[in-house]
C-alpha positions in Angstrom: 36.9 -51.0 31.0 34.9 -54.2 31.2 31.9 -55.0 29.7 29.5 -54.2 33.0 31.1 -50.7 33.0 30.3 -50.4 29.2 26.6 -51.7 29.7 26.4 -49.1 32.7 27.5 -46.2 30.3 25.1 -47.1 27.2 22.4 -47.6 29.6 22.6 -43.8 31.2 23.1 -42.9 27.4 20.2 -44.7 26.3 18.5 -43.1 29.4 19.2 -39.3 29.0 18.3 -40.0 24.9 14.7 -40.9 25.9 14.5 -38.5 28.4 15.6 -35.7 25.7 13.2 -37.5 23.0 10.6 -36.9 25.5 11.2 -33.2 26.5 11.4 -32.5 22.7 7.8 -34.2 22.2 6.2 -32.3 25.1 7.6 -29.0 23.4 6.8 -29.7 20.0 3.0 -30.5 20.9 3.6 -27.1 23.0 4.5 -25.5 19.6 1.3 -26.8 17.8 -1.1 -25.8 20.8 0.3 -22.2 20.7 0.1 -22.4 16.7 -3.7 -23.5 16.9 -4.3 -20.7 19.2 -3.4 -17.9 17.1 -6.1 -15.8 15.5 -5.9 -15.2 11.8 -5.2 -12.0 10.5 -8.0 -9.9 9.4 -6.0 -7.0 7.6 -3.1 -8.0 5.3 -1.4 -4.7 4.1 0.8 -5.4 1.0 2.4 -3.3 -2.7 1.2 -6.6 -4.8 -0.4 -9.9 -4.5 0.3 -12.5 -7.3 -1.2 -15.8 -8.0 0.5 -18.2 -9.9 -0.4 -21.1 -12.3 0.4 -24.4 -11.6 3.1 -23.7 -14.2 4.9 -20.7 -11.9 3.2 -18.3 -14.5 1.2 -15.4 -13.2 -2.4 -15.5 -13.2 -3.5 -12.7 -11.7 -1.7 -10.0 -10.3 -3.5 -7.3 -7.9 -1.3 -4.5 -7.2 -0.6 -0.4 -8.3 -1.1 0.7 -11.4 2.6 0.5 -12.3 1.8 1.9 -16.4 0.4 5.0 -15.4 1.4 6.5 -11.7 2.1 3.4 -9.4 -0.9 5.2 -7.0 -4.2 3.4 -8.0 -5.0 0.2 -8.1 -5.0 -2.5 -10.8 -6.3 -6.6 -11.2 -4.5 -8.2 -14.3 -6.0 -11.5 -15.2 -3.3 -13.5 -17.3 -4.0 -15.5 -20.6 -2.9 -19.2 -20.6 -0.2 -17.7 -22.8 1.1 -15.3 -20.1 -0.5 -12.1 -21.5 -3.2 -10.1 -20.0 -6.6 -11.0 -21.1 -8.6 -8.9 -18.3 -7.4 -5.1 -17.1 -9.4 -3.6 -14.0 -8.1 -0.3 -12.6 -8.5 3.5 -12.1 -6.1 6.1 -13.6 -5.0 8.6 -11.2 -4.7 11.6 -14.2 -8.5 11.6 -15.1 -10.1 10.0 -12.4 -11.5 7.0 -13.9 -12.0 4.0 -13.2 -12.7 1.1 -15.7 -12.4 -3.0 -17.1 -10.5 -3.2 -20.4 -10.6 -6.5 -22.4 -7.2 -7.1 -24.1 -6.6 -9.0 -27.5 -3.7 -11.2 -28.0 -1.9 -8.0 -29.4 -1.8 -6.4 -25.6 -4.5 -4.0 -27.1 -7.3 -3.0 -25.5 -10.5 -4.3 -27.8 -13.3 -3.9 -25.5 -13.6 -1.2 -22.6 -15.7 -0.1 -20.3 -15.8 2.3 -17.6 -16.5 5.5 -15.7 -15.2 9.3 -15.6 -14.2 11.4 -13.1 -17.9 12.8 -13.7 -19.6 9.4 -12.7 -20.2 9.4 -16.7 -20.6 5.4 -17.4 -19.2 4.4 -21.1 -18.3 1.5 -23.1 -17.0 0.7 -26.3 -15.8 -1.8 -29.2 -12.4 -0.9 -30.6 -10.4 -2.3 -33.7 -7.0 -3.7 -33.7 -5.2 -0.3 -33.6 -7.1 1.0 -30.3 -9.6 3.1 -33.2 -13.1 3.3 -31.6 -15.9 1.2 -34.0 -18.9 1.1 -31.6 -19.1 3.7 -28.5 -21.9 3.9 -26.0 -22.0 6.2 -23.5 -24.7 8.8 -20.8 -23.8 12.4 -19.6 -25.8 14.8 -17.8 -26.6 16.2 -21.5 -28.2 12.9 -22.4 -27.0 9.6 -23.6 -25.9 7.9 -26.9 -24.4 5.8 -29.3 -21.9 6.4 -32.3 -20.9 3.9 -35.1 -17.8 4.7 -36.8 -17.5 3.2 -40.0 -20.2 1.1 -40.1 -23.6 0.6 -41.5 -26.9 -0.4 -39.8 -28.6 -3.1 -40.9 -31.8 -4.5 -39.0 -32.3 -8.3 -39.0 -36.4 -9.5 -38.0 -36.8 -11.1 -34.8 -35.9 -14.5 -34.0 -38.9 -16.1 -34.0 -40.1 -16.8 -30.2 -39.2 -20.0 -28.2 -41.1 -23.0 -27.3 -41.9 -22.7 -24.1 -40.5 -25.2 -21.5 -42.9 -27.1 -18.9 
């Protein structure tokens, strides 16, 4: 082979290359135009959604109650430690529904929520789960119980300046 027939050759190589290279550009902008043209998805049906840290850690975690009955629904708000801080759910067994603040311990220290009645109720617990302060309304009338502690009134701050 001399060297014309070997220029001949790498030219129809060289040739069918940019021919491939531009078939492949054509389908790749193709791709993209069919990819722009897709709809987002308005439903998104899934067991448990979790967002991570920039660490990899959880953050917060929306999924099934998985403590109780894996049937209702819970939101778990993570600690910068990895421990939840913030519990949201219902309970399948009572019918509530409620938010539970959690201490470094995992116990729940300050809680809040609804019965199966529509009864709204909140309360202050200790470091063993042991109610302190407990607020809460019925249908019989409303109130507030103290457990273990003693009432002392303070006078009123005295009023603010006002601000103009």
């Amino acid at each position: 082979m001399n060297t014309e027939e070997r220029m001949s050759v790498l030219e129809k190589c060289v040739r069918r290359q940019r021919f491939a290279m531009a078939f492949m550009g054509l389908g790749m902008i193709a791709l993209l135009g069919l990819g722009m043209n897709q709809q987002a998805p308005k439903r998104m049906s899934l067991e448990q959604l979790t967002i991570l840290t920039s660490e990899g850690k959880p953050g917060v975690i929306l999924g099934t109650n998985e403590m109780m009955d894996g049937k209702t629904g819970q939101l778990t708000v993570f600690t910068a430690e990895g421990r939840p801080g913030v519990m949201m759910g219902t309970n399948e067994k009572d019918g509530g529904y409620g938010v539970a603040v959690m201490d470094s311990n995992m116990k729940a220290r300050v809680i809040l929520g609804v019965d199966a009645k529509d009864d709204p109720g909140m309360g202050v617990l200790d470091s063993n789960e042991s109610p302190k302060i407990m607020m809460g309304s019925s249908k019989d009338g409303s109130g507030i119980m103290l457990i273990g502690a003693s009432i002392m009134e303070l006078p009123a701050p005295p009023a603010a300046p006002d601000r103009k």
